[in-house]
C-alpha positions in Angstrom: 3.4 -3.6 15.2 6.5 -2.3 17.3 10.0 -3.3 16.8 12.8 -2.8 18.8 14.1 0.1 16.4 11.4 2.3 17.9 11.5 2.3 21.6 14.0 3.9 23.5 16.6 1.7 25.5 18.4 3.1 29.2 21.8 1.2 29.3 21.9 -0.8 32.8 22.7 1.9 36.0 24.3 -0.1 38.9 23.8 -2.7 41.4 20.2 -1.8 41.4 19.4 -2.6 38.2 17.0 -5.2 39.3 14.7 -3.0 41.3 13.5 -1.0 38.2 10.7 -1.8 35.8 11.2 0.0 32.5 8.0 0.2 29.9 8.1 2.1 27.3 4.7 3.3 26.0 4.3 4.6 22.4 0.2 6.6 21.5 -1.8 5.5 19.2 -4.1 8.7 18.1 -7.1 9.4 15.9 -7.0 11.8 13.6 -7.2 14.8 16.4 -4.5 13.4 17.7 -6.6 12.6 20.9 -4.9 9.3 22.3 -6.9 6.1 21.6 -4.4 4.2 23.5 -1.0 3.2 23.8 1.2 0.4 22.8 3.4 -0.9 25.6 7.2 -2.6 24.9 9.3 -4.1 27.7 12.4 -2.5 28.3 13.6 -3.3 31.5 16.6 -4.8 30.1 18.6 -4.1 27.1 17.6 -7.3 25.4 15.0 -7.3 22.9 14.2 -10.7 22.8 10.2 -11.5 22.4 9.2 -14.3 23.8 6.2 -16.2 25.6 8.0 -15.3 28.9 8.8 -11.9 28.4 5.1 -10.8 26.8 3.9 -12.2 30.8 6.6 -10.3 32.6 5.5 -7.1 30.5 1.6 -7.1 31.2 2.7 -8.6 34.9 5.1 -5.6 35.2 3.2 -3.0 34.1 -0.1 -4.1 36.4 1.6 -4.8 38.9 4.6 -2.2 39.6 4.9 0.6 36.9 0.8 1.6 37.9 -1.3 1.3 35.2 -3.4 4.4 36.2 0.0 6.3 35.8 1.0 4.7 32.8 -2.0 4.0 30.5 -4.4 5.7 32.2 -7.9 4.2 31.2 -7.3 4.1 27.4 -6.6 0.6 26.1 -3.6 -1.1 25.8 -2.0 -2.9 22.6 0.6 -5.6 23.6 2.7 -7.4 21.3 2.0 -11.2 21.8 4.3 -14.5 20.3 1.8 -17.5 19.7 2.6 -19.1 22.4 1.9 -16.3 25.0 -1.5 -16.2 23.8 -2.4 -19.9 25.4 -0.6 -18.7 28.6 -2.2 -18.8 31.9 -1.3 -15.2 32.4 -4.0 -13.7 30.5 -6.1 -15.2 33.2 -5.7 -12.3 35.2 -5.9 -9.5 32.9 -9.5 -7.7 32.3 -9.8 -8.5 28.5 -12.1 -5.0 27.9 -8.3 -3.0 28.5 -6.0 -4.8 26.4 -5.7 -5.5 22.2 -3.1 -8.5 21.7 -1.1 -7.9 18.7 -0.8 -11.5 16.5 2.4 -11.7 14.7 1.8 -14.0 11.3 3.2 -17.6 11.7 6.8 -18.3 10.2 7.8 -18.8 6.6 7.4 -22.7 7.0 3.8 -22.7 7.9 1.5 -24.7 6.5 -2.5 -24.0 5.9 -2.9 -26.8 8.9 -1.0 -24.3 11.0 -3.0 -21.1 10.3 -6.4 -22.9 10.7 -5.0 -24.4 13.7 -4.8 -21.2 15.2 -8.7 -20.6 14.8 -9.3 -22.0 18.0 -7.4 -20.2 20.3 -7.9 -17.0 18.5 -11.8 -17.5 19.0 -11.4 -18.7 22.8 -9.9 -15.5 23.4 -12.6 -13.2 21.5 -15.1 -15.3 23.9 -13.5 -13.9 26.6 -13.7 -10.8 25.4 -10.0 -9.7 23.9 -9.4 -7.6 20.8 -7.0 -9.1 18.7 -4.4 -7.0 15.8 -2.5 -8.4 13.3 -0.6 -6.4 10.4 -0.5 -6.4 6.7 0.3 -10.1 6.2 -3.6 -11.0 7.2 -4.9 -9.3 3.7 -2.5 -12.3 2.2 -5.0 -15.2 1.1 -3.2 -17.8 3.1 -4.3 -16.0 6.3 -8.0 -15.5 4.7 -9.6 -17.2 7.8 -8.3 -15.0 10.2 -9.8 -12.2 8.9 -12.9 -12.4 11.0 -10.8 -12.7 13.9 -9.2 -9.3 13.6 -10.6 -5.9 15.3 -7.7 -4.0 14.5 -5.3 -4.1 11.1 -2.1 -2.3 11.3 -0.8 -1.3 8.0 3.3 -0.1 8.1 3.4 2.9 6.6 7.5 1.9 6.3 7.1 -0.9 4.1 3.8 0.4 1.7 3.9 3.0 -0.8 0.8 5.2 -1.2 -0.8 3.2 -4.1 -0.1 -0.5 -2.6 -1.7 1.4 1.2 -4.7 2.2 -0.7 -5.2 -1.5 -2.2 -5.1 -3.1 1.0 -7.1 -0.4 3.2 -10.0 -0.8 0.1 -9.6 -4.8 0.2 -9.6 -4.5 4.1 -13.0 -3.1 4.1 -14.3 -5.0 1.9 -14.0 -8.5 3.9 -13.5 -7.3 7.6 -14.7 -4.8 10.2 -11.7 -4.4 11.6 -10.6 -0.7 12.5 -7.4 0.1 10.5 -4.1 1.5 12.6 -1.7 3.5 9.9 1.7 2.5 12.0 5.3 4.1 11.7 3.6 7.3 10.4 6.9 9.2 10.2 5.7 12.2 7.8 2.7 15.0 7.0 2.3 13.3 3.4 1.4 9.7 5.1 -0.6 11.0 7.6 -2.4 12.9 5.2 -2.7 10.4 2.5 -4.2 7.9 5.1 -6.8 10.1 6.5 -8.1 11.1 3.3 -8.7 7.6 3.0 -10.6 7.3 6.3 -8.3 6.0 8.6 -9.1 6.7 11.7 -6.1 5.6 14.0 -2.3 6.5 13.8 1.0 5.5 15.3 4.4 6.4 14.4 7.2 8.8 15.4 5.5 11.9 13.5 2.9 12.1 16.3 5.1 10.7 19.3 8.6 9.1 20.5 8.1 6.4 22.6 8.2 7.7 26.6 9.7 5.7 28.8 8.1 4.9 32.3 10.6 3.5 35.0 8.8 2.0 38.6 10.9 0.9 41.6 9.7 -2.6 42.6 9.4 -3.8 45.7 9.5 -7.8 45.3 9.4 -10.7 48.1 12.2 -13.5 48.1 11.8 -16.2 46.0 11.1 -18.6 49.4 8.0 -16.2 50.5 6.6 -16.6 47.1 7.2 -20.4 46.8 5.8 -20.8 50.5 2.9 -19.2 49.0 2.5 -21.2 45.9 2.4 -24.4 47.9 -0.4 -23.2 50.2 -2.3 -22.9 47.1 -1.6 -25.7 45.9 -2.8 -27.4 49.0 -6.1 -25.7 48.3 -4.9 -23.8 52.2 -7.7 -21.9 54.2 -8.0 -18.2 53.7 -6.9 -18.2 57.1 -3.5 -19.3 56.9 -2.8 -17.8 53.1 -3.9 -14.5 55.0 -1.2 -15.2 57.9 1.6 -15.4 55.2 0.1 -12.0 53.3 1.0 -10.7 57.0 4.6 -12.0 57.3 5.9 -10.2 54.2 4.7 -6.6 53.6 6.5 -7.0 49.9 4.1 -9.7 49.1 1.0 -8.2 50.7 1.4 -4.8 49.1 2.1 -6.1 45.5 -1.0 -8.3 45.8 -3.1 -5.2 46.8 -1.6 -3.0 44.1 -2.1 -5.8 41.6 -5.7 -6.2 42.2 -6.6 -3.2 42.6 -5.1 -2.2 39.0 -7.6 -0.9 36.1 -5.9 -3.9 34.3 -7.9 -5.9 36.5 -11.0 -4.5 36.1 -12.5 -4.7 39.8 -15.3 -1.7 40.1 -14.5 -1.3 43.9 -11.2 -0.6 45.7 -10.1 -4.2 47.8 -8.2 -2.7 51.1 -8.1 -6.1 52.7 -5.6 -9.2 52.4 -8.7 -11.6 53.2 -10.7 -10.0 50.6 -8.0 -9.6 47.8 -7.6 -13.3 48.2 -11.1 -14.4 48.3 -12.1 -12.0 45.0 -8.6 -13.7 43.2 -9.8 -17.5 44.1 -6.9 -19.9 43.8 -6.7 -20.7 40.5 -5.7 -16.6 39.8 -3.9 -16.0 43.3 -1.9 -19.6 41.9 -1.0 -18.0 38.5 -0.1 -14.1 40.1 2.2 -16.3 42.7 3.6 -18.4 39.2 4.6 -15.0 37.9 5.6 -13.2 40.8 7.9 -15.7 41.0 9.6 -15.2 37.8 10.6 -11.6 38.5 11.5 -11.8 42.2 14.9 -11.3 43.7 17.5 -14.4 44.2 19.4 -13.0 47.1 17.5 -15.4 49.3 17.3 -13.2 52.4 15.1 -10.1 53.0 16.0 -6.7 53.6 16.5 -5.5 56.9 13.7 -3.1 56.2 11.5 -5.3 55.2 12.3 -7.3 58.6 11.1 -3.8 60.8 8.2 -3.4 58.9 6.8 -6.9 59.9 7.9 -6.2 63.7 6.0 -3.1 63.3 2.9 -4.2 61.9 2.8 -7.2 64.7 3.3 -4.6 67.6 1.1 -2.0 66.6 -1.7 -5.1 66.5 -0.7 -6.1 69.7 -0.9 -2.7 71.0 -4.2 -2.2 69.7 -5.5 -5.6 70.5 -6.5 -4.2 73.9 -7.9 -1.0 72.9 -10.0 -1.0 69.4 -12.2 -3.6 68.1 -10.7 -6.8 66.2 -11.5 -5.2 62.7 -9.3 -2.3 63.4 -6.0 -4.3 64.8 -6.2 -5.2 61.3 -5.8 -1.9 59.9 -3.4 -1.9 62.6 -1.1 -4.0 61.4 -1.4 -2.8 58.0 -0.4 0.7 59.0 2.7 -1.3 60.5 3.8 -2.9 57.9 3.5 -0.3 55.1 4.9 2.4 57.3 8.3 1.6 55.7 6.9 1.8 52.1 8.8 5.0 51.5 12.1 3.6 52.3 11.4 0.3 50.5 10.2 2.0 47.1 13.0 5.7 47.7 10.0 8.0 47.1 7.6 10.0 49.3 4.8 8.0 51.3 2.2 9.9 49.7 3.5 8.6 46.0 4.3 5.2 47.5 0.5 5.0 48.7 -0.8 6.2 45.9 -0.2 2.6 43.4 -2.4 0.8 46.5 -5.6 1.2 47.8 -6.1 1.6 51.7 -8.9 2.2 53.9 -8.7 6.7 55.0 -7.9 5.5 58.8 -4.8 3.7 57.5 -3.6 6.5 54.6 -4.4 9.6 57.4 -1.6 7.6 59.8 1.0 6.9 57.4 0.9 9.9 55.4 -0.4 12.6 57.7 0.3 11.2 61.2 -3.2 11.7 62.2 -6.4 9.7 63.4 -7.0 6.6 65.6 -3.7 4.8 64.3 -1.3 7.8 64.5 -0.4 7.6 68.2 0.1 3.7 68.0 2.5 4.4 65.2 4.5 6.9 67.0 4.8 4.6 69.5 5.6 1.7 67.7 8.7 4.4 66.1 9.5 5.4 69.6 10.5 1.2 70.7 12.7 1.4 67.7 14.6 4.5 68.6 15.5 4.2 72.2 13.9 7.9 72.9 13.2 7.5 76.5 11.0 11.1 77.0 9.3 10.3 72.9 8.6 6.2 74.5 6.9 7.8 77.8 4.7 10.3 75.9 3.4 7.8 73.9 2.8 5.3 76.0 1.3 7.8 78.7 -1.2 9.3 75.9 -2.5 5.6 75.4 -2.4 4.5 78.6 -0.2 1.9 78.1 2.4 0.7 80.5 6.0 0.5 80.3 5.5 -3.4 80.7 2.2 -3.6 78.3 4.9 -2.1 75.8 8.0 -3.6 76.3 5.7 -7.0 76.5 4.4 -6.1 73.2 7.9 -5.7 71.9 9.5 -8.5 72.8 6.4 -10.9 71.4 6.5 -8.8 68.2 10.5 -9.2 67.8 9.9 -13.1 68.3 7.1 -13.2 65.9 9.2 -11.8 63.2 12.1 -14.0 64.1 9.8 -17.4 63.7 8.8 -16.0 60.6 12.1 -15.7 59.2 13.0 -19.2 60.2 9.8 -20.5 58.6 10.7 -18.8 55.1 14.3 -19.3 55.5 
């Protein structure tokens, strides 16, 4: 299992230090040195502390803003896990086919009360369908009841000569099923020695240094979140938990890039604030909110971006209110509010798109300034700028009016100032 020793650290890089997710990811191969999957260490900060928080904020971090199609791809994921993140309410929203949860043994002062007692949570979570790992220290006889529990064993090629690695793979098979990992592989002559033995799967700096993967984040105020968390907790309509998805575009695009993760295991793409909160249900949109939370910004205020992107989602549904059916002001707005996405995240639109799922009408207006939405957009762009001739050609090719418009405007810039009080 990972230790600090072997992941590779950034030292902190300004002021926006906070914006940046850092995972590192370290492969785990077979013996073609085909990946299998990778193990995944948080190093957003230079702190190697493990803890129950931190093991949430890494699986949270990497679903939700590092993109787990970019990161891990579709092979599976190993994360290292303290015993008290393995009761947390976090796992709740993690498809348990994509992740193995590495189990650290229990401390030196445990007693055989302790280790049984961990039977039960170890077999709620292989009812739900987790993979769990441990290392050596399960082929000791105090941890002989967890052996059935186990689908991986990792055996530290560090710490094990060649003779003592050949005991425990033999006494492995004999009482388990468990697939064997041969970890911290860090020469020919190990890697050799294990696969004559039949070990199948290998990790360690001989076959890869651990790459680092760094996202920008994107992440509402701490007052937007909590607004949210007490709508849930009021058991709110999807109504009104929809109208605060549309006041904050940081909060409605992390929830659609959330669920539409592979972590999450959803076979179709959700495009729709309504419908990413009816397939979440409370109880899950509750604990994403809970951890959200816990890795949003303190400044208390947001961004002046983020403040346009709200007036334009609300004028370019007000604009189209008249003109398309009620379905498509929503896409409306949508197109609005994302429009800023490349300025919020300092990349391209195209790569800011590509971590969140969008119906084609909305991705052909904000990345290729075409289809039904494009010349509301360029309108809505034109208000801001104070282009007379750019304002009159787009109004004129919609045949909207100067006082449709500036009607439109002024009720969108009121809208978003209400909305600022109410999260204020």
């Amino acid at each position: 299992m990972g230790t600090p020793d072997e992941t590779l650290v950034l030292p902190a890089s300004g002021k926006d230090e906070a914006n940046v997710a850092r995972i590192a990811r370290q492969a785990i191969v077979d013996e073609a040195r085909n990946v299998y999957g990778y193990e995944l260490f948080d190093r957003s900060t230079a702190v190697n502390a493990h803890t129950a928080a931190t093991d949430a904020a890494l699986l949270f971090n990497a679903l939700s803003y590092a993109g787990t199609e970019a990161l891990v791809g579709k092979k599976t994921v190993f994360i290292n896990c303290t015993h008290e993140s393995l009761t947390g309410g976090h796992l709740e929203l993690i498809h348990p086919d994509k992740v193995v949860l590495e189990v650290p043994p229990l401390g030196e002062s445990a007693t055989a009360l302790d280790i049984e007692a961990s039977l039960a949570t170890f077999n709620a979570l292989r009812q739900r369908g987790f993979r769990l790992a441990f290392d050596q220290n399960l082929l000791r006889r105090a941890y002989a009841s967890w052996l059935p529990m186990a689908s991986f064993i990792k055996l530290d090629m560090r710490r094990l000569s060649p003779a003592d690695a050949e005991v425990l793979v033999k006494f492995a098979r004999s009482y388990t099923h468990a697939q064997i990992v041969a970890e911290k592989v860090e020469t020919v002559e190990q890697f050799e020695h294990m696969r004559s033995l039949g070990i199948k799967l290998f990790q360690g700096f001989w076959f890869a240094q651990p790459q680092l993967v760094e996202a920008r984040t994107i992440r509402p105020t701490q007052a937007t979140i909590i607004q949210l968390i007490n709508l849930v907790r009021q058991q709110a309509s999807t109504d009104e938990i929809e109208e605060l998805l549309k006041k904050d575009p940081t909060l409605s695009f992390n929830l659609l890039r959330f669920i539409n993760s592979s972590g999450f295991g959803l076979s179709c793409e959700i495009t729709s604030f309504r419908h990413a909160v009816m397939i979440l249900g409370l109880k899950k949109l509750f604990r994403w909110a809970a951890l959200l939370l816990t890795t949003s910004r303190t400044d208390g205020s947001p961004p002046a971006v983020g403040q346009t992107a709200v007036v334009r989602g609300r004028l370019m549904e007000l604009l189209t209110s008249e003109l398309l059916p009620p379905e498509e002001c929503d896409n409306a707005f949508v197109v609005g509010v994302f429009s800023l996405l490349d300025v919020m995240l300092g990349q391209p639109m195209e790569k800011a798109l590509a971590s969140v799922a969008l119906p084609q009408p909305v991705i052909d207006a904000l990345v290729h300034n075409s289809g039904v939405f494009a010349p509301f957009l360029e309108l809505t762009r034109a208000c801001e700028s104070g282009d007379e001739e750019s304002f009159a050609r787009a109004a004129n090719a919609l045949q909207l009016s100067n006082h449709q418009v500036n009607w439109a405007h002024l009720q969108a810039l009121a809208w978003a100032d209400n909305l600022a009080l109410d999260v204020a």
